[in-house]
C-alpha positions, 0 to 999 in steps of 0.5 A: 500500500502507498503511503500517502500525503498528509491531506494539508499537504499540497505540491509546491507552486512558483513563488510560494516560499516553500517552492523557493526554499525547495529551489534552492535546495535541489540546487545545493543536491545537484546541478544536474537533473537527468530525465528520461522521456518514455513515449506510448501511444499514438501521434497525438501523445507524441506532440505531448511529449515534445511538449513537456521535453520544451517545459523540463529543458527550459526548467534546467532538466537534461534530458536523457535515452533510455540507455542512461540512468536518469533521475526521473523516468517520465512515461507518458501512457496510453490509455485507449485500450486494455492492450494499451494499458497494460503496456503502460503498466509494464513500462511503467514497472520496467522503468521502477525495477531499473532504478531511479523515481519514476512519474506517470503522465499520459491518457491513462493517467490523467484517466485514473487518477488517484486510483492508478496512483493506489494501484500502482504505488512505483509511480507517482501520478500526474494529470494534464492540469500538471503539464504546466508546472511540469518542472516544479512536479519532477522537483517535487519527486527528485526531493522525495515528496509525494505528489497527490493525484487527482480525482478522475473526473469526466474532462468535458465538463472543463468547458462550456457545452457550445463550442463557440463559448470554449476558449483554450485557456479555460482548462489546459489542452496538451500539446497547444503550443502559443508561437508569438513570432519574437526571436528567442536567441538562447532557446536549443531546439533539436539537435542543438538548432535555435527556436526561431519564435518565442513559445509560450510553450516550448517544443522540442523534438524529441527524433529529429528527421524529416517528419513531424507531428502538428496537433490541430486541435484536440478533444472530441463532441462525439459520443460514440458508445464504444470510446471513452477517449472525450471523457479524459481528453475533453470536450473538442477545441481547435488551436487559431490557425495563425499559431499552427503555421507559425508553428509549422514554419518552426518545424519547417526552420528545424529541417522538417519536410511533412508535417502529418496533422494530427487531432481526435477529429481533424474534420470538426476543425474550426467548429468552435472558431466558428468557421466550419470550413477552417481546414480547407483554408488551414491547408492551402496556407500549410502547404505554402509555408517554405521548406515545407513539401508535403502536409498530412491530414489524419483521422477524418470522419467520414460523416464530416467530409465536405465536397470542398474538403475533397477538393482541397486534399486532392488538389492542392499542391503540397497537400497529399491525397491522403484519406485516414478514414475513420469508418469503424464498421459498415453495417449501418445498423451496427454503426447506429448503435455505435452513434455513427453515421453513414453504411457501405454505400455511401462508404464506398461513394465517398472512396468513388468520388476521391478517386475520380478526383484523384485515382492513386489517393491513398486511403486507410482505416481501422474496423471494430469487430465484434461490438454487442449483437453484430450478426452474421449479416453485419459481419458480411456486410464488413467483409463486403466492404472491405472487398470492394474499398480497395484500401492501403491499410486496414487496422482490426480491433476486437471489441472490449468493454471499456471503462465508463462508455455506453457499449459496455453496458449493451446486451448482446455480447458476443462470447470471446471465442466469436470476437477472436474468431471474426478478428481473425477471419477480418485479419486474414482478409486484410492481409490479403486485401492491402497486398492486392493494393499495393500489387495494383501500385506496381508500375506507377509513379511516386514521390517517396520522401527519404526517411534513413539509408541503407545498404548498396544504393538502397533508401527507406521512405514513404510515398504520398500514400503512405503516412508514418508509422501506421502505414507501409513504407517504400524501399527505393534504390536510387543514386547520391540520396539523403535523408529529407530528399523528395524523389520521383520513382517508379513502382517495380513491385511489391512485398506484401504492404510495402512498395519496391521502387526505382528512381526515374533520374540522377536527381532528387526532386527539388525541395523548397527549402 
């Protein structure tokens, strides 16, 4: 059992005598303060990350891999599903057994709350609210004082119920940095680079390369019964698209050439800015920010996809036709009971009228199988969806019951043994299906951005088809390359998901830069 705070006590803050008094002390123990920033979960979390490695890196921390013994181990959790969680924890007991104070952040904490705390007495536990004084907290942990979790509570309740009336300062969102345009001459970057804007919320890279995460809002005003993800990352709120740019104007100064948008919803964008078009006209000026050549835009409800926007993303330069569809099932019955909109038909439409615009779009989504009471006839109608898509990339989740969601208390479970089954039935098709994608891909032009090289004139990158870390890649041979080089080349064949090409010239395509 934990031993916990006496309940007067209550983490130091900035410029409280007891903060000043426990500054001085630290620095008397050491001028030296290593932390170790472990990273789980999706996109969104690694923004995050990059977040609270800007805030301990202005507060005097060093930050350390997770090869070196550092001070503090900072484990930044996911909390989406039971896999996810217990990946969370067993990181979280990894880092304790291998010394050293160890702090949990993340989805699954800001979730739990105290009640991880309880359960998990080698961490210590904080919530998003703490981002802000992250520095101040991981003092708190090296001097040895207890930090007091928060209470889990339902996050949406942080801000007004009309998105019109929400603001971002009225509860801290993760991951919105302010960007004001004053040099900060003394600020280190990635890799030792200069932060050419003043941030209210320092960023720092935490991999380099030339990919980057750019949240754009986050939060989510969907009730979908199966997710609980609005409960423990709030109500959805947009971040101004000035402060975007200006951010993707830093990424593109640090070396970076895609910029992949991320947010719980990317298609709600500007709804609460009271501009229901606002991606249409974010991408255009994203896509115009020099040095940058390519930008993403990821998980996209298909119930939200305006004709404009397929306009946009299929037809303007520096803007990949990608489409991270979030269909989730195909049965219009089964997607009812979901919440969700939209039925194999006018699925299948919405990939018809992409591709008649642009017919090598690249398109992916993920499919929850097994939800309470999907019979055999909304399995099929999954199975014939899917036959007919044509899709990239193909993801398959089994049903769970999870924590606090409407789903978890509907009839008509399946037994476990029926959801691993049709699990495995969808995985099969998958398989199959994207490796007929990717063999209808031979012959055809790319443009892969080169990401690592390898071995005898051999390059690893992506096409436009193909998004970070969740997609396939492209082995590419090729001459004289560098990583962050656009090339133009020719699909030769594939192998499985993956693309096998050639370069069509001598010469990297020309970069803005």
């Amino acid at each position: 059992m934990r031993r916990r705070a006496p309940d007067a006590f209550q983490p130091s803050r900035p410029g409280s005598p007891h903060h000043s008094k426990l500054s001085h002390t630290l620095e008397a123990m050491s001028s030296r303060r290593t932390v170790s920033l472990v990273t789980l979960g999706c996109a969104r979390n690694e923004v995050d990350s990059e977040e609270l490695a800007g805030r301990l890196a202005a507060g005097g921390w060093e930050l350390v891999d997770g090869d070196t013994k550092a001070d503090v181990t900072l484990v930044n959790t996911c909390g989406f599903i039971d896999a996810a969680k217990q990946d969370s924890i067993e990181t979280l007991l990894e880092a304790a057994e291998n010394g050293g104070k160890v702090v949990a952040a993340g989805c699954m904490a800001e979730r739990y709350g105290s009640e991880l705390a309880e359960a998990l007495p080698e961490a210590q536990v904080i919530g998003f609210d703490d981002y802000a004084s992250i520095t101040d907290r991981l003092d708190d942990v090296l001097s040895g004082r207890s930090l007091v979790p928060h209470d889990p509570r339902d996050r949406r309740t942080l801000l007004p119920i009309s998105p019109a009336e929400r603001d971002a300062s009225q509860a801290h969102v993760p991951g919105h940095g302010t960007f004001a345009g004053a040099a900060l001459a003394d600020a280190p970057g990635a890799e030792g680079t200069e932060l050419p804007y003043r941030a209210a919320v320092p960023r720092r890279r935490l991999t380099g390369g030339p990919v980057a995460n750019l949240k754009i809002a986050s939060g989510c005003d969907r009730r979908c019964t199966f997710c609980a993800i609005p409960t423990f990352r709030g109500a959805y709120i947009s971040r101004h698209p000035d402060e975007i740019v200006r951010e993707a104007e830093w990424l593109a100064g640090e070396g970076v050439r895609e910029v992949f948008l991320v947010s719980e919803n990317s298609t709600s964008y500007g709804k609460d800015l009271g501009d229901v078009r606002a991606l249409e006209k974010l991408l255009p000026r994203l896509a115009a920010v020099p040095g940058l050549d390519r930008v993403r835009v990821s998980y996209l409800q298909p119930a939200e996809v305006r004709p404009g926007l397929v306009e946009v993303l299929t037809g303007t330069p520096g803007v990949v036709p990608y489409f991270d569809l979030s269909f989730q099932h195909a049965s219009g019955t089964l997607l009812r009971r979901m919440r969700r909109f939209g039925d194999r038909e006018r699925f299948l439409e919405l990939l018809e009228a992409v591709r008649g615009r642009a017919p090598e779009a690249g398109a992916r989504s993920n499919f929850i199988v097994g939800f309470p009471g999907e019979t055999d006839a909304e399995f099929e109608d999954l199975v014939s969806f899917l036959s007919q898509a044509r899709l990239d990339a193909i993801g398959v989740f089994g049903y769970s019951d999870e924590d606090g969601t409407e789903a978890a208390t509907h009839g008509g479970k399946l037994p476990e043994e029926v959801v691993a089954e049709r699990v495995d039935h969808l995985n099969r098709l998958a398989e199959e299906l994207m490796v007929q994608r990717a063999e209808e891909r031979i012959g055809s032009q790319v443009t892969v951005l080169v990401e690592s090289v390898l071995e005898d004139g051999a390059y690893e990158g992506r096409a436009e088809h193909q998004a970070p870390e969740v997609d396939g890649s492209t082995i590419l041979y090729g001459q004289d390359l560098a990583v962050g080089d656009l090339v133009r080349a020719t699909v030769i064949q594939s192998a499985g998901a993956d693309l096998v090409a050639e370069q069509d010239d001598t010469q990297p395509e020309a970069s803005s830069r």
